[in-house]
DRENFI-454212 format. One record per residue (C-alpha): z, x, y; residue in three letters. Coordinates in steps of 0.5 Angstrom, whole numbers, padded with zeros to 4 digits, always signed. Each point is the difference from the previous one (the first is absolute). Last residue first. Example, Ala and Ser with C-alpha at 12.3 -4.5 7.8 and 13.67 -1.06 7.14 Angstrom:
REM residues 2
+0014+0027-0002Ser +0002-0002-0007Ala 
//
This chain:
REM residues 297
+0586+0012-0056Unk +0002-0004+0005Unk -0003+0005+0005Unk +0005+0003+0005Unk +0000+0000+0008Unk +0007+0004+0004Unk -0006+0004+0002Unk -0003-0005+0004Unk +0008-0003+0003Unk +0002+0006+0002Unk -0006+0003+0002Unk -0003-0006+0005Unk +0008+0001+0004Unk -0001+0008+0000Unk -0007-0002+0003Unk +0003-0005+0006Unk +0005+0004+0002Unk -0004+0008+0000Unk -0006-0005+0004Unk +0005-0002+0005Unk +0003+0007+0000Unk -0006+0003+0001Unk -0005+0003-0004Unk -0003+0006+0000Unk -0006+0001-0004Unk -0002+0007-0002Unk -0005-0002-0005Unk -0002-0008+0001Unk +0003-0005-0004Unk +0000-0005-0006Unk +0007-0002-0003Unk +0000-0002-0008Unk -0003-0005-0005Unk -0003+0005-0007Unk -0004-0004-0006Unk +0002-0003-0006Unk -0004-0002-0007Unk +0004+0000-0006Unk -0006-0004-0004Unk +0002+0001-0008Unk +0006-0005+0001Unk -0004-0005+0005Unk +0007-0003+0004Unk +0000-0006+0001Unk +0001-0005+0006Unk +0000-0007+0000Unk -0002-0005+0004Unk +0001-0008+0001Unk +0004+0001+0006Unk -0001+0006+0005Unk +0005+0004-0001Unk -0001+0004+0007Unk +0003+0006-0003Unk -0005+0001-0005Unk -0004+0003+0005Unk +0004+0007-0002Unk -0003+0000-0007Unk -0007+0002+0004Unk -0005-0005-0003Unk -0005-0001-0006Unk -0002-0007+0001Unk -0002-0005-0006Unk -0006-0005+0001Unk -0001-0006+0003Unk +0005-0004-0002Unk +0003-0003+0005Unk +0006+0004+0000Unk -0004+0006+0000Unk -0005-0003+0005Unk +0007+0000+0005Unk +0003+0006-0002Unk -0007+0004+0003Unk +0001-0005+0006Unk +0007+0003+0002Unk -0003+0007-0002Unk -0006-0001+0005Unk -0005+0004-0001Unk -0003-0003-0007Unk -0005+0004-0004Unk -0003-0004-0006Unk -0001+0004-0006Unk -0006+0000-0005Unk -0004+0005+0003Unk +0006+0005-0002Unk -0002+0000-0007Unk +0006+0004-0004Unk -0003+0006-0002Unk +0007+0003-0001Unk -0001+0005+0005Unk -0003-0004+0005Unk +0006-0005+0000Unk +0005+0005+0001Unk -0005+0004+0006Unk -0001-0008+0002Unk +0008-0001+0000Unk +0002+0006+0004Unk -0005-0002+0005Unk +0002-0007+0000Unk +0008+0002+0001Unk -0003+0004+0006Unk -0003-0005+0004Unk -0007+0000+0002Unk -0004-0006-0003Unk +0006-0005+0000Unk +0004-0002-0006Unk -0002-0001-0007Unk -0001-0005-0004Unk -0001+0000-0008Unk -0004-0005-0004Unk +0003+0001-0007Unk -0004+0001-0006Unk +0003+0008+0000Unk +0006-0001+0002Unk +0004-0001-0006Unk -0002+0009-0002Unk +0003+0001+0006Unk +0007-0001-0003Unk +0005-0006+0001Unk +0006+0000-0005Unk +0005-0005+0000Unk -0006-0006+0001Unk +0003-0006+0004Unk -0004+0001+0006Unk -0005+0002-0004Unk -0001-0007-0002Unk -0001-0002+0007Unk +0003-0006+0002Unk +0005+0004+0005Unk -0007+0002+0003Unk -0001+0008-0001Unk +0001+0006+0005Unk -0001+0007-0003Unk +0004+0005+0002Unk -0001+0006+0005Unk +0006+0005+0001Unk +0000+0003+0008Unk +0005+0007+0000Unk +0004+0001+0006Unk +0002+0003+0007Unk -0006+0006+0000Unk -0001+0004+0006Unk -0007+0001+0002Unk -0002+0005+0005Unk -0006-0001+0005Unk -0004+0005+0004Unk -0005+0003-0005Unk -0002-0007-0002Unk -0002-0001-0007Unk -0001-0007-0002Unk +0007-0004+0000Unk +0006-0001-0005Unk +0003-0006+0000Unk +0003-0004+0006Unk +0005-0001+0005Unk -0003+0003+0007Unk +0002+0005+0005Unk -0001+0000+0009Unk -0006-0004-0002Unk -0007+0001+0005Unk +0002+0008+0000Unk -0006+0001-0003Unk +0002+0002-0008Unk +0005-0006+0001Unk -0007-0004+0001Unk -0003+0004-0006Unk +0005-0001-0005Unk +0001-0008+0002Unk -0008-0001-0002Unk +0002+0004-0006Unk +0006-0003-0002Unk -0002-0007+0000Unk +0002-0005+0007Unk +0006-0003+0004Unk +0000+0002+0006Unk +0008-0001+0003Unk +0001+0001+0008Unk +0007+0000+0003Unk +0002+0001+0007Unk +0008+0001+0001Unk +0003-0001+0006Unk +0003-0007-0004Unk +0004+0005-0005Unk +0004-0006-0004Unk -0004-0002-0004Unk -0004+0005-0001Unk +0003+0003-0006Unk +0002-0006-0003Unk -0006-0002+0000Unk -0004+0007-0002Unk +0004+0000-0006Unk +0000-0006-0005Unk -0007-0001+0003Unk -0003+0007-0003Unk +0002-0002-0008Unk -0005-0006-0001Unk -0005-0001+0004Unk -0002+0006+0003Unk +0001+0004-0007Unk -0005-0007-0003Unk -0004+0004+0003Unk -0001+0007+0004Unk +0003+0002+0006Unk +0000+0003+0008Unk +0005+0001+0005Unk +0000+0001+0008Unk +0005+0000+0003Unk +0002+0000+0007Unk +0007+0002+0004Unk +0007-0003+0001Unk +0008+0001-0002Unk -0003+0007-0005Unk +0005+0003+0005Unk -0004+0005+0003Unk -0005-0007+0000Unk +0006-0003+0004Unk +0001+0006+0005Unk -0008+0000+0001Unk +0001-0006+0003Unk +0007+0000+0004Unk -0005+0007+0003Unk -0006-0005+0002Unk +0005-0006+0002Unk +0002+0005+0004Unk -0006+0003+0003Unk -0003-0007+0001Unk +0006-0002+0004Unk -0001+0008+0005Unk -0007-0003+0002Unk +0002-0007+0001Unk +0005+0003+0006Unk -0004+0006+0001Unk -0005-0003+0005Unk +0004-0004+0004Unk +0005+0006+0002Unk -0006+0004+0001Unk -0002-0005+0005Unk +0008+0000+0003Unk +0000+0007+0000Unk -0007+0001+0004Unk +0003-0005+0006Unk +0007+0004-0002Unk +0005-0001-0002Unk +0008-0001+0002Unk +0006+0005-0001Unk +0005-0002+0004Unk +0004+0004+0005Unk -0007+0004+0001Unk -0005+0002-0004Unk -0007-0004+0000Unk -0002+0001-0007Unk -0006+0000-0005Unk -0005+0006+0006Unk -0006+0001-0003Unk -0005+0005-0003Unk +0001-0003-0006Unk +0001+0006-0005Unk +0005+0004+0005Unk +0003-0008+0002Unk +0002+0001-0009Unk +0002+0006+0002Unk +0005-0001+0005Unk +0002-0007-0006Unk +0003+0005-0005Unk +0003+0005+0005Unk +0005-0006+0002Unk +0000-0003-0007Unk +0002+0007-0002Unk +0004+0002+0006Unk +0005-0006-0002Unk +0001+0002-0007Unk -0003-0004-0005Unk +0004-0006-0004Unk -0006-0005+0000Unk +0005-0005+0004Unk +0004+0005+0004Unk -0007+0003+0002Unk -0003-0006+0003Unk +0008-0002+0003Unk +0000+0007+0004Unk -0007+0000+0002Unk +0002-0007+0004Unk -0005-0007+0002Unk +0002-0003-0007Unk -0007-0002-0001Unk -0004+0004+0004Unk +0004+0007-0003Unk -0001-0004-0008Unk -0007-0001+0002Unk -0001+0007+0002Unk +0005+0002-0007Unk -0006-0003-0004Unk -0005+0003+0003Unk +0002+0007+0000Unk +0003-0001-0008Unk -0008-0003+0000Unk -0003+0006+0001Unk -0004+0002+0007Unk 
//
C-alpha cells in the first residue's frame, strides 16, 4: 500500500471511473487498473463492485474515510518540503554575540523574515564560548561570534576584525586630545564589559602586560549601561568600535594610538554541516553586511 495507489482509490471513488482517474494523473489505463489490484492484494479485500457503474465497496467506503485526512497531511507535508527546497519555509536557529546583535544583525534578519511566514526563527544572544558549545551540540545550527574554545567539530570563518576604542564623556579633556595613548589612562578608572567576552579577554591579557591594576576595574555586561556610567562619569569604557553605532549623545569615542587592540568576528559552525537553502539565504545575506564592516581608523 503506497500513497500513488491511495491517491487514484479516492480518484476512482470520487469520479466513479478508472478512465477519468488515469486521465487526471496522466497514467495508462491498465496502470490505475493494475495499481488498485494490488492495492485489494495488500488489503485482502475487495474496493470496487464492477459493473455498468463503479460503485465501492462496504470495506471501499471505511478506507475511503480513513485516507481522505491521511492523503491531506501528506500533501501539505510534500507542499512543506517543497518550500524548504526553496528556502520559502524552514527553522533557524542562530547564536550571537553584543553589541554584534544589536547593532548590524537587525538590519538583516528583518527584512529577511519578513516575508517568509513559514519560517521559525530563534536568535540566543550570549559569549562566545557559551555560543561555541551550544553549536558544538547541535542546540545552534551557527553562531555570530569570535573565535570559541577548541571544539573538534566546529569551523570559524572570520567576517571582520572588531577594533576597540576608548569612550570618553564629551566633557572629558581626552575628548578633545589629538593624540591619545595608553600612558593618559593610567589615573583613570576604566570599565570593561562583562566577565566572558572576548573583548574583556584581550584587554586583561593588554592590561596584564602593561602592568595596569585590573582590580581597579568595573566590569559592566550591558553595552547600553556601560555607555551610560561613562556618560555620567563613572569612568571611561574601552569598547568594540562597533558600539559606536548607536551614538549614544554626550560620548565620544578615541582612538588609544599605541593601544591597537582588535579581535576575529565571524561564522561558528560544525565540521560537515550542510545547510539548506534557508540557512544558505540567510548566511550569505549575515555576510554581506558583516564583512562589508570597517573600523573608522
Amino acid at each position: 500500500m503506497d500513497l500513488k495507489s491511495l491517491k487514484t482509490f479516492k480518484l476512482i471513488a470520487t469520479n466513479g471511473s478508472f478512465q477519468q482517474a488515469a486521465q487526471e494523473q496522466n497514467y495508462a489505463q491498465s496502470t490505475v487498473t493494475m495499481q488498485i489490484k494490488k492495492l485489494e492484494e495488500d488489503l485482502g479485500v475487495k474496493l470496487f463492485e464492477r459493473g455498468k457503474k463503479i460503485a465501492l465497496t462496504e470495506a471501499g467506503r471505511v478506507l475511503l474515510e480513513e485516507i481522505t485526512p491521511l492523503l491531506f497531511s501528506a500533501e501539505s507535508i510534500r507542499q512543506k518540503l517543497t518550500s524548504y527546497d526553496k528556502g520559502e519555509a524552514g527553522m533557524i536557529r542562530m547564536g550571537a554575540i553584543e553589541p554584534t546583535t544589536r547593532l548590524m544583525l537587525p538590519s538583516v534578519i528583518v527584512p529577511f523574515l519578513k516575508d517568509r511566514h513559514h519560517v521559525k526563527f530563534e536568535l540566543e544572544v550570549g559569549n562566545t564560548n557559551n555560543l561555541g558549545h551550544r553549536v558544538a551540540k547541535g542546540e545552534l545550527d551557527f553562531a555570530v561570534c569570535s573565535i570559541p574554545s577548541a571544539e573538534e567539530n566546529l569551523v570559524f570563518t572570520q567576517w571582520f576584525e572588531e577594533t576597540l576604542g576608548l569612550l570618553v564623556p564629551q566633557y572629558h579633556p581626552l575628548a578633545d586630545k589629538e593624540i591619545i595613548n595608553f600612558s593618559d589612562l593610567t589615573r583613570e578608572r576604566l570599565l570593561f564589559p562583562g566577565q566572558n567576552s572576548a573583548c574583556r579577554h584581550i584587554l586583561e591579557t593588554y592590561l596584564m602586560k602593561q602592568g595596569k591594576n585590573l582590580y581597579s576595574t568595573i566590569a559592566i555586561g550591558s553595552t547600553e549601561m556601560l555607555k551610560k556610567a561613562v556618560v555620567q562619569g563613572l569612568g571611561l569604557a574601552i569598547v568594540p568600535v562597533i558600539s559606536d553605532k548607536s551614538n549614544l549623545e554626550g560620548t565620544v569615542l578615541r582612538k588609544v594610538n599605541d593601544m591597537q587592540l582588535s579581535y576575529p568576528i565571524g561564522l561558528v559552525q560544525r565540521k560537515n554541516q550542510i545547510a539548506g537553502n534557508l540557512q544558505t539565504t540567510l548566511l550569505n545575506e549575515l555576510r554581506r553586511e558583516l564583512t562589508a564592516w570597517k573600523a573608522p581608523w
